[in-house]
N, C-alpha and C positions, 0 to 999 in steps of 0.2 A: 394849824391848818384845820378848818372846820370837815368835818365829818359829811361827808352826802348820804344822805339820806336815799333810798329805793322810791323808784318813781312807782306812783300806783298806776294801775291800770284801768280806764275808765271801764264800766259797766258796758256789754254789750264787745266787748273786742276782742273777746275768743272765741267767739260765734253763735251759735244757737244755743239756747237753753239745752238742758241735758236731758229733760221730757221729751224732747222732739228727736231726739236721739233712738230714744226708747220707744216713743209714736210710730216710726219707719221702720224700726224692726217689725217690730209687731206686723205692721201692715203688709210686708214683706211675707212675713211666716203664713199670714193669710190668704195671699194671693197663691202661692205654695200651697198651702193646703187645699184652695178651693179645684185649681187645676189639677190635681192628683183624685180629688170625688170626679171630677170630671173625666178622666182618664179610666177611671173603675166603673165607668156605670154609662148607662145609655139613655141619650139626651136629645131631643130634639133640634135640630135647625133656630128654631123661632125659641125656645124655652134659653138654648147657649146662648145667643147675641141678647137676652135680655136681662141674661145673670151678669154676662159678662158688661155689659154697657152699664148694669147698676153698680156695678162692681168697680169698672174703673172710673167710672162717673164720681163717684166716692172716697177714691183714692187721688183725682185729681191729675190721675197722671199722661192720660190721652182722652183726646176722645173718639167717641167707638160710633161707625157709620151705619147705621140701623138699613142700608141697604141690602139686599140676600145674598148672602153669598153664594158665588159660583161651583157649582159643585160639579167641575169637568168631567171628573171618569164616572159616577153615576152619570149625567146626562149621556156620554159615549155612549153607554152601555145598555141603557134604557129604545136608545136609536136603533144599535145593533139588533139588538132583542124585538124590534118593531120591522125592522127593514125584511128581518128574517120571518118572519112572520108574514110580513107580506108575501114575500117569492113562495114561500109553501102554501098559501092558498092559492097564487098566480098558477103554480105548477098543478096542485090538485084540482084546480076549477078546467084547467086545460084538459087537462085528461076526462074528465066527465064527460065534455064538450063533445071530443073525440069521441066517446064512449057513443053518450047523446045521436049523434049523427052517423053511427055506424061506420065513422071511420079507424075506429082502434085496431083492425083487422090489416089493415092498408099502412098503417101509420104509428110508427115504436115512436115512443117518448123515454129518454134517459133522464136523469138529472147525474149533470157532469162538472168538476172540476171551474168548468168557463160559464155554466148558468143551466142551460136549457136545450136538451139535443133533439131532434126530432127527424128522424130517419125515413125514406122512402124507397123504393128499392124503384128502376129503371122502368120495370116494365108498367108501373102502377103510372105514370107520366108520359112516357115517350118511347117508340116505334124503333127499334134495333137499329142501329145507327145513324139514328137522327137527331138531331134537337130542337123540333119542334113539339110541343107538347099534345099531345090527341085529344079528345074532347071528354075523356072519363078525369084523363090529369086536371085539367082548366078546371074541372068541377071541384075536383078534391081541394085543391091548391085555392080556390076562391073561400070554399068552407073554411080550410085553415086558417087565410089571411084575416076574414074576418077577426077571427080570435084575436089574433098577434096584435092588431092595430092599436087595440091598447094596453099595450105591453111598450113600456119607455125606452124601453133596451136596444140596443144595439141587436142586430140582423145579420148574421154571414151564412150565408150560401154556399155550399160548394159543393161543387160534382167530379163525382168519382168513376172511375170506368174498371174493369178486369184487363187481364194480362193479354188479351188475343191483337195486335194490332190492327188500326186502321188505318187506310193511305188512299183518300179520296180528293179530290179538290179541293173541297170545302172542309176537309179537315184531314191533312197532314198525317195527325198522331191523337191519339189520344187527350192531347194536352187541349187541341181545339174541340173534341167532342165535350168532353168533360165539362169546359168553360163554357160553351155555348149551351150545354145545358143547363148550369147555375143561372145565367145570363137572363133566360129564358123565364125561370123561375123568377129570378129578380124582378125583372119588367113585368110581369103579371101581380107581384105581389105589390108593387110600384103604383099602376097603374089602376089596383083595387083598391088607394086608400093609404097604402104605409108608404111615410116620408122617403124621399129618397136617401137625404142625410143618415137615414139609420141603414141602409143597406149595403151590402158590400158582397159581390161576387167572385168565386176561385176557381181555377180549376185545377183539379190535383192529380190528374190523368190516373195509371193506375199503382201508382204508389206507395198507397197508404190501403191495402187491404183490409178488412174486417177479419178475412176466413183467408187458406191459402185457396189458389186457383187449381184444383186438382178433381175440378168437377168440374161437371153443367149444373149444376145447382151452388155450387160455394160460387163460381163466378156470375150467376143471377144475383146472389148476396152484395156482389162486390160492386157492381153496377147501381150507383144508387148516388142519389144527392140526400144531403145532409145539412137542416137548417139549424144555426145556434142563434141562441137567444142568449146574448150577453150579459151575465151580473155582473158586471164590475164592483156594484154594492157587496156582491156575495164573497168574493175574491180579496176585499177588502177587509171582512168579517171571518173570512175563515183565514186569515194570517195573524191578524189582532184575537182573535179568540180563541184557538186551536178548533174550533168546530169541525166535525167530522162530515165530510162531503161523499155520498155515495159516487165513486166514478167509474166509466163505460168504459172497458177495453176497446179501444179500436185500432188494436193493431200499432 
């Protein structure tokens, strides 16, 4: 019986040369090492996508989109850092304003938790149980609104009363003084110029105290409308940032 012979094996049919074996390590080790200098050191935007697009460009293994990358939480943060920036010059230009026109006497400004508070006490507007505004308030209330009109923000009104009740016709309770004094304020500030869309009227009858009622003077305190100037920006900014927000006890 003849003897068989071992079949050979033709050239090529155990795969790649064994250089190219040793070529992908290497290259391998390299890409390893160049992302490890990379990780140690500090590099550019435009200098990385150009090492790396030679790099893999070289290697053959992708290719690399010379578009910029997105760089989301710097952008976030850069926003942040601008928006905030802006509301503290809005807030500091305000108060000058104030200042400016001799109303900072007549008129507290906070900055509060919700943006912009700006406080007036009853008698600086309206006539002891009424809600129609006298002709010193209409003046002050016009200088303000000016200001405010270009301010983007959101607008809430609301008026406040002390603890003494009232039972008039035309108002009930407190709940109707109150309101109809925001009300008041609103349509003035409306029809000087601020959108209606940004304003919004309350009335908070006497609820929400500043001071207790244990005076003739803590309840002058307590009689008072109260305008906010909405950051929502700010509220947004101080949740994602911890930022510290000076805020206004009111009770």
């Amino acid at each position: 019986m003849a003897r068989k012979g071992r079949k050979k094996c033709k050239a090529g049919e155990q795969g790649a040369p064994a250089w190219m074996v040793t070529y992908g390590d290497l290259m391998s080790l390299l890409l390893c090492f160049f992302v490890m200098l990379v990780s140690m050191s500090s590099i550019t935007e435009s200098k990385f996508r150009e090492a790396m697009g030679s790099l893999l460009g070289a290697l053959g293994v992708m290719s690399f989109d010379s578009t910029p990358l997105r760089m989301e939480n710097l952008t976030k943060t850069e926003r942040y850092d601008e928006e905030i920036e802006r509301i503290r010059e809005e807030f500091n230009e305000f108060k000058m304003y104030l200042k400016d026109e001799g109303l900072d006497e007549v008129i507290e400004v906070f900055e509060t938790d919700e943006g912009m508070l700006i406080r007036m006490e009853d008698p600086v507007l309206f006539p002891v149980g009424r809600a129609e505004m006298n002709d010193t308030g209409r003046e002050i209330l016009k200088k303000l609104t000016f200001m405010l009109i270009d301010f983007e923000s959101d607008i809430r009104i609301e008026g406040h009363t002390d603890d003494i009740p009232i039972n008039t016709s035309k108002f009930p309770s407190n709940w109707e003084l109150s309101a109809g004094r925001a009300i008041s304020v609103l349509r003035l500030m409306n029809s000087s110029g601020v959108p209606g869309i940004k304003l919004t009227a309350i009335g908070r009858g006497e609820y929400h105290p500043i001071i207790e009622n244990t005076s003739d003077e803590n309840r002058s305190q307590n009689r008072r409308v109260e305008i906010f100037v909405d950051y929502k920006e700010m509220m947004k900014i101080r949740d994602l940032r911890g930022l510290p927000i000076q805020e206004e006890n009111n009770g």
